[in-house]
C-alpha positions as CSV (number, residue, x, y, z in Angstrom):
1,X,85.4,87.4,152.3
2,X,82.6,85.7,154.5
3,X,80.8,82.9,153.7
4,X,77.4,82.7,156.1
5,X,75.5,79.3,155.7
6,X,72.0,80.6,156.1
7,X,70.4,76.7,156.5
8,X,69.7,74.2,153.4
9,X,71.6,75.7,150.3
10,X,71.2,78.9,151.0
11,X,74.4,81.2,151.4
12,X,75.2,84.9,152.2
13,X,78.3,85.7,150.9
14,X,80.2,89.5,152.7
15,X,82.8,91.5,151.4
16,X,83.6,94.9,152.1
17,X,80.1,95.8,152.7
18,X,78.3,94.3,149.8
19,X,76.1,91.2,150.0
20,X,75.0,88.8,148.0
21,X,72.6,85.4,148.4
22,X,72.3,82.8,146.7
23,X,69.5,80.3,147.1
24,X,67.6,82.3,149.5
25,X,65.0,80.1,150.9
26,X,64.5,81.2,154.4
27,X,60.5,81.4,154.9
28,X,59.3,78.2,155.3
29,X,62.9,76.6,155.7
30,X,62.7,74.9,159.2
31,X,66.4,75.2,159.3
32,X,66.9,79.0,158.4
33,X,69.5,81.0,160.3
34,X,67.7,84.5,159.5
35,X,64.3,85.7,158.5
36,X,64.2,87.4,155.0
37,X,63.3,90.7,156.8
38,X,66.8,90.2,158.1
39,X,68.7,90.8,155.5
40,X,69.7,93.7,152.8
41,X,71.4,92.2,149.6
42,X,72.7,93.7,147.0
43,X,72.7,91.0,144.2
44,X,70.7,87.4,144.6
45,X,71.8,84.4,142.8
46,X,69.7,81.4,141.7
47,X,70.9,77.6,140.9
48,X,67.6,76.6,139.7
49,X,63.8,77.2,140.2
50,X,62.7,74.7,142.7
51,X,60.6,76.3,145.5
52,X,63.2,75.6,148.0
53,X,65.6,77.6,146.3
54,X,63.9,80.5,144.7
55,X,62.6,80.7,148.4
56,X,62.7,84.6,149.4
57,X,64.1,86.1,146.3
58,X,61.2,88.2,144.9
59,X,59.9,90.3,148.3
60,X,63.8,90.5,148.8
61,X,64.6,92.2,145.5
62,X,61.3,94.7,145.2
63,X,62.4,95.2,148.9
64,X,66.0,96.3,148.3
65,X,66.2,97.2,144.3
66,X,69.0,94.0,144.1
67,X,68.6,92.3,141.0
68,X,67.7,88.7,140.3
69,X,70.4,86.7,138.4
70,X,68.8,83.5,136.9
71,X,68.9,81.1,134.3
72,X,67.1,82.7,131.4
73,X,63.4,80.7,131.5
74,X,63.8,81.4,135.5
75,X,64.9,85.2,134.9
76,X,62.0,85.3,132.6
77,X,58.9,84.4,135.3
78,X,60.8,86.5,138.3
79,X,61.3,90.1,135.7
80,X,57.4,88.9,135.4
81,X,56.9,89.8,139.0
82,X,58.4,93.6,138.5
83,X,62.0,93.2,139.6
84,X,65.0,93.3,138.1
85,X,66.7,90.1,136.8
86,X,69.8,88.9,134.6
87,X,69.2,86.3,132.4
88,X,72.4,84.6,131.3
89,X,72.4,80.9,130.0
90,X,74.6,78.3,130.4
91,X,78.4,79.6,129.9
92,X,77.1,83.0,130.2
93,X,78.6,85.2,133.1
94,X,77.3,88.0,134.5
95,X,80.2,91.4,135.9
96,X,78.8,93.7,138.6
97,X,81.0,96.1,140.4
98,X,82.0,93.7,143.4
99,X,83.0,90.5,140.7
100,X,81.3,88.4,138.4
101,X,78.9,84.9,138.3
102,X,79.2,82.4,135.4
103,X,76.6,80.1,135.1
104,X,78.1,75.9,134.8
105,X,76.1,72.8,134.1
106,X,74.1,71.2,136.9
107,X,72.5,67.7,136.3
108,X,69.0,67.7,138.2
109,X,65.5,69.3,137.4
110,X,63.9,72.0,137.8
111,X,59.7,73.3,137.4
112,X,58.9,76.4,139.4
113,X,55.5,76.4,141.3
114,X,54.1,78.4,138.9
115,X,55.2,75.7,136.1
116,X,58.2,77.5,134.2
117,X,60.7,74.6,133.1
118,X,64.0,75.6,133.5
119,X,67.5,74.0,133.1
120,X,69.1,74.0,136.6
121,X,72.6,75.6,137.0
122,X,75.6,76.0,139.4
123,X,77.1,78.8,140.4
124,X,80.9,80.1,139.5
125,X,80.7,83.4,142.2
126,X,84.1,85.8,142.2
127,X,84.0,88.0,145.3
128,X,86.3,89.9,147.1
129,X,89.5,88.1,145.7
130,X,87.6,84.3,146.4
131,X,86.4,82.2,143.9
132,X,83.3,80.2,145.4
133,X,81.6,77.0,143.1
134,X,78.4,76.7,144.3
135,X,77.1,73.6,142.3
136,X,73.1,74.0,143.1
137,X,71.1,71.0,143.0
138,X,72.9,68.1,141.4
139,X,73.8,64.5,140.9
140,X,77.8,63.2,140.2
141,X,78.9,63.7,136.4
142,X,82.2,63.9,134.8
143,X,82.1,67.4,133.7
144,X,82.0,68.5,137.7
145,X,86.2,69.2,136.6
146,X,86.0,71.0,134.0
147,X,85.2,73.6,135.9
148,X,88.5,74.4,137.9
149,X,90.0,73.4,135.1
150,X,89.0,76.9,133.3
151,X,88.8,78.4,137.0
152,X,90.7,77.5,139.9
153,X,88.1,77.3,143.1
154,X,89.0,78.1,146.3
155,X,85.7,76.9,148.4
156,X,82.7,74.6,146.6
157,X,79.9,74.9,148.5
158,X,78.8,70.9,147.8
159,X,75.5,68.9,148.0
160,X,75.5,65.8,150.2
161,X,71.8,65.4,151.1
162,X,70.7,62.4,149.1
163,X,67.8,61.6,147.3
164,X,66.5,64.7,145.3
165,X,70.6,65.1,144.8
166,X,73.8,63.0,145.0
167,X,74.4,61.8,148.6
168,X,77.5,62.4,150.7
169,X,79.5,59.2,149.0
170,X,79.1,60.5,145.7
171,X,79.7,64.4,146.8
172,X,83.3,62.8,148.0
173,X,84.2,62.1,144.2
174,X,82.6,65.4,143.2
175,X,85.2,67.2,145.4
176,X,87.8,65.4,144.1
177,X,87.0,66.4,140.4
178,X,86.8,70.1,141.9
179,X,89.9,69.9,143.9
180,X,88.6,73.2,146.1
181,X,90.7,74.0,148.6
182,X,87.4,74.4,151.0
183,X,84.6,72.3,150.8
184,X,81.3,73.6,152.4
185,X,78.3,70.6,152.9
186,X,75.1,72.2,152.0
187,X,71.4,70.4,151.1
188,X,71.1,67.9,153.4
189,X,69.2,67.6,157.2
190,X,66.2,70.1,156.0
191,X,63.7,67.5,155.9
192,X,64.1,64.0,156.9
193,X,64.5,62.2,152.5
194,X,67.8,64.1,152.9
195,X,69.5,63.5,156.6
196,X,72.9,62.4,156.1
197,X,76.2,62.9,158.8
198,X,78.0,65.9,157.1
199,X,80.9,64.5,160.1
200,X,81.1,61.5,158.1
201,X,81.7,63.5,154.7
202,X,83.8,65.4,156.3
203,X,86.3,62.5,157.3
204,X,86.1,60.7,153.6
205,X,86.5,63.7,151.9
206,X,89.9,65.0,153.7
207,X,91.0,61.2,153.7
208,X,90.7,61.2,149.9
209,X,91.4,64.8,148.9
210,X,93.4,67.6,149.4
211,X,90.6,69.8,150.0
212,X,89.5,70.4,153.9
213,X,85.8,70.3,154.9
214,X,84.3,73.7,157.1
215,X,80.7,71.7,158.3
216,X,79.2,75.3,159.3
217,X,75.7,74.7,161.3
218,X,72.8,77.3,159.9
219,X,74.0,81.0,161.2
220,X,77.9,80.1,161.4
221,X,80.6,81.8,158.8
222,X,83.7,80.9,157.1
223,X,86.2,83.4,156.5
224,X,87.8,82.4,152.9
């Protein structure tokens, strides 16, 4: 299973000829690997309804027929728009053919630009054998390990920017809660509130943990 970092926390993950993105914010992202135009998905995931992470996904979905899966206030506004949507809520997890998505506790905010609250999420994604955490937008809180307590994760695709979410010191105990095997820095180096060295994380992190840090730049894939 590939994992392409597509620039800020936006992520295509491959297997077998299916596709799916999360986050996709790629017009407007000045570090975007691809233009939405680019790409064919078959499923699109959301953490949360911020601009610059709903990004791309309505054009992309009446585009190619793949169905938004959102948190259920978030669901609600995009299923406004004519596309299809799922609308779990916390705890809730969505099958399709190629796996599943549970949706796990995130601790930021979250208004759309149209002005829909909505309580932000992270992403449990089970693809192709690989189980990926993406945790979304989010600051450090205990109950980052309960989740591979109920489901092992093999790569956590982890936050690091700073200031709109917990910075790269604070992603270090995160990844220690989460005890992935991979560890993926995302969020961070977009704009300049959230520049941080992902080099640095990357040390602290596999000098605390067990878990070993892939810094991908925007365009570059992991094989998991």
């Amino acid at each position: 299973m590939d994992i392409r970092f597509l620039g800020h926390s936006a992520f295509e993950l491959s297997h077998e000829g299916t596709s799916v993105l999360i986050d996709p914010f790629l017009t407007g992202n000045p570090k975007a690997a691809v233009a939405a135009d680019d790409l064919s998905p078959d499923a699109i995931l959301l953490t949360h309804g911020h601009a610059d992470h709903i990004g791309d996904s309505v054009p992309l979905s009446k585009r190619t027929g793949a169905a938004v899966t959102a948190i259920v206030e978030l669901a609600g506004e995009i299923g406004e728009e004519g596309v299809a949507v799922n609308d779990p809520n916390l705890g809730g997890t969505v099958d399709f053919d190629w796996g599943w998505c549970k949706l796990v506790p995130a601790w930021h905010t979250s208004t759309t630009p149209k002005g829909t609250v909505n309580t932000p999420a992270g992403l449990v994604v089970h693809i192709g054998g690989v189980t990926v955490y993406h945790l979304g937008d989010t600051a450090l809180f205990s109950d980052l390990q309960l989740v591979s307590r109920q489901t092992p994760v093999d790569v956590a695709l982890v936050c690091i920017g700073g200031h709109y979410t917990m910075d790269r010191h604070d992603a270090v105990t995160a990844c220690d809660f989460i005890g992935a095997r991979t560890v993926i820095p995302c969020h961070y180096n977009t704009f300049p509130p959230i520049e941080t060295d992902a080099q640095a994380f990357k040390a602290d992190v596999e000098g605390a943990t067990s878990s070993q840090v892939v810094v991908l730049d925007p365009g570059e894939t992991h094989s998991a």
